[in-house]
C-alpha positions, -999 to 999 in steps of 0.1 A, spaced: -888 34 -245 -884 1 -259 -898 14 -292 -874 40 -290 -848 19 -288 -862 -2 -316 -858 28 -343 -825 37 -333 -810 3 -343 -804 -7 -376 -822 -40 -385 -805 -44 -419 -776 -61 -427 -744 -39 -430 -714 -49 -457 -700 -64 -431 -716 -87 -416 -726 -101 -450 -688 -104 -461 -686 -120 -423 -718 -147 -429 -703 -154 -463 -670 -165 -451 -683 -182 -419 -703 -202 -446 -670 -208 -470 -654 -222 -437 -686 -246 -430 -703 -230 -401 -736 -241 -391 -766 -216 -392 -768 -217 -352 -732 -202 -357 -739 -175 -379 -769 -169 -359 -748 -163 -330 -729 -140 -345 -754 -119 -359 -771 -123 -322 -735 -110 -309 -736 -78 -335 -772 -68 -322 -762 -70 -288 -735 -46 -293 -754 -21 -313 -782 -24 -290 -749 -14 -260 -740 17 -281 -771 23 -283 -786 25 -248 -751 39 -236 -760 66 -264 -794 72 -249 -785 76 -210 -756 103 -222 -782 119 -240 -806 117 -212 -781 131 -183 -768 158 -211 -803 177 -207 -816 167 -177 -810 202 -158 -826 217 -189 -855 199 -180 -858 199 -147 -862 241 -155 -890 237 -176 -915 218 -155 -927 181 -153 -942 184 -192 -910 197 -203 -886 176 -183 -901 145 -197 -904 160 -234 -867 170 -233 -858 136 -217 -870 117 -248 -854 141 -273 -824 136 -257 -825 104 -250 -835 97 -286 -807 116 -302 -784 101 -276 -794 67 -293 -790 74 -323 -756 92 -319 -747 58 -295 -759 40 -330 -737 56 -352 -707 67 -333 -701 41 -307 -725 7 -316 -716 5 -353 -680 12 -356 -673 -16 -331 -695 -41 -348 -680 -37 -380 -646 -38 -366 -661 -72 -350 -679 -84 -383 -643 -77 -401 -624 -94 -376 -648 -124 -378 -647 -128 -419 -608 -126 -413 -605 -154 -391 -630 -174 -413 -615 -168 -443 -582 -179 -429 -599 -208 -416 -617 -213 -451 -582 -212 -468 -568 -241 -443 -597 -262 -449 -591 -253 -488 -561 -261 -487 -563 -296 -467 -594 -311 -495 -571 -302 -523 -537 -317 -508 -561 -349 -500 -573 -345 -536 -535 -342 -546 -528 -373 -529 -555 -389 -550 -547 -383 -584 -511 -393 -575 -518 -428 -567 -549 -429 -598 -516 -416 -620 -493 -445 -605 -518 -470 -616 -528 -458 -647 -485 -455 -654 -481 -492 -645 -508 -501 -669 -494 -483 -696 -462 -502 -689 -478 -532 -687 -494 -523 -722 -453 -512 -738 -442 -549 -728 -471 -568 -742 -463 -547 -780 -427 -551 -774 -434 -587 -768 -457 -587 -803 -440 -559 -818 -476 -543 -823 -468 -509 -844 -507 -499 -836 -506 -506 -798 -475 -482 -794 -498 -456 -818 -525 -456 -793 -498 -456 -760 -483 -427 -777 -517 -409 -781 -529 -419 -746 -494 -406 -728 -495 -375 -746 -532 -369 -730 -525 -380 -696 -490 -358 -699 -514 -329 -706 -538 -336 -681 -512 -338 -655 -494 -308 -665 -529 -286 -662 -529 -302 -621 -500 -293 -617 -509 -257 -625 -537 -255 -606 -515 -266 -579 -494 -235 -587 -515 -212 -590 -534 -222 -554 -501 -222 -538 -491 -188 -549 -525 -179 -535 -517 -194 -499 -484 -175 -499 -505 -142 -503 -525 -149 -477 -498 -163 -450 -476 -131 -462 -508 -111 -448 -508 -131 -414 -490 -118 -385 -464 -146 -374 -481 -141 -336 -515 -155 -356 -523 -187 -340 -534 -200 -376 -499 -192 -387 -484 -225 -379 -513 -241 -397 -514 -222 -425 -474 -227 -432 -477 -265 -428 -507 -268 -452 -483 -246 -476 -456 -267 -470 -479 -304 -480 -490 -284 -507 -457 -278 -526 -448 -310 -515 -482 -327 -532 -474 -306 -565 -437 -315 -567 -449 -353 -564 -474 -348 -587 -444 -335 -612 -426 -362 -608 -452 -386 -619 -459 -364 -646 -419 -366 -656 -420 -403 -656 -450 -402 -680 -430 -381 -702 -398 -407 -695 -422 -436 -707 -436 -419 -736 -400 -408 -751 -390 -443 -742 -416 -458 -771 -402 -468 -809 -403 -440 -834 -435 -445 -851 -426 -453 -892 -442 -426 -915 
């Protein structure tokens, strides 16, 4: 019976699960953990399965028992075996793909959280590189003020107008990854317990990009601030 058992469950992996590994992977799961959970979907199709086989068994067992010993047991294992595979494809498989979706759902929301605290870390980053690269540039305007260097306030001018552009493309990145977070909490059901995390790592977000605006702004404010350049 145990070979039996073997050919009626599928050893492959199903669409699934491999959506399901990939986003337990995005999220930073350990291999033990996907293992686990592909040791959780063969135990329930191996369930459906054997619950498959015993219906199948007890369906034809009066049958049996009126054709003799020989055809009791031959009828047993027909049944049995089409009882597994109808446990396999009716009962076993549509639960572990509800369970492999439900598992890529929470670790793609779990993925998207972890997303979203690297970049708002990474946000927080370039903010305070930006503040120090502004007071430099500062630093740099009152030493050609102070020489009245025509050539120095050329090169501020050239170097603002990069940073400005640099900053600008962050800053929409930032939008576009914070459109993408509203998507996703518009999807969750407010009685999700990621919900509250999901809104808060929204809400640092927005609150990382608008800084990040600002700076940008001031750049702009320094750059306008610099002598017209004589032609």
């Amino acid at each position: 019976m145990p070979a039996l058992l073997g050919s009626c469950v599928s050893q492959k992996t199903t669409p699934e699960q491999e959506l399901a590994l990939n986003s337990m992977a995005k999220r930073g799961d350990t291999p033990e953990a996907q293992t686990k959970f592909m040791r959780d979907q063969h135990t329930t199709v191996v369930a459906g399965v054997v619950t498959g086989r015993v219906l199948g068994a007890a369906a034809v067992y009066a049958l049996g028992n009126r054709l003799g010993p020989l055809g009791q047991i031959a009828v047993y294992l027909g049944g049995a075996a089409v009882g597994g595979l109808v446990g396999d494809q009716i009962i076993s498989q549509p639960v572990a793909r509800k369970k492999a979706l439900a598992q890529a759902s929470e670790a793609n929301l779990d993925a998207a959280i972890k997303e979203s605290i690297t970049e708002n870390a990474k946000a927080r980053r370039q903010v305070a590189a930006l503040r120090t690269e502004l007071i430099s540039y500062k630093n740099r305007v009152t030493a050609a003020q102070a020489k009245g260097d025509a050539k120095e306030f050329a090169k501020i001018k050239d170097g603002l107008l990069t940073l400005n552009k640099n900053v600008a493309a962050q800053v929409r990145e930032y939008d576009s990854g914070i459109g993408m977070q509203k998507q996703i909490i518009a999807k969750v059901s407010p009685a999700n317990a990621k919900q509250p995390k999901l809104s808060s790592t929204l809400k640092e977000s927005i609150e990382s990009r608008n800084t990040l605006e600002t700076e940008r702004k001031l750049v702009v404010s320094l750059m306008n601030s610099l002598p017209a350049q004589s032609s």
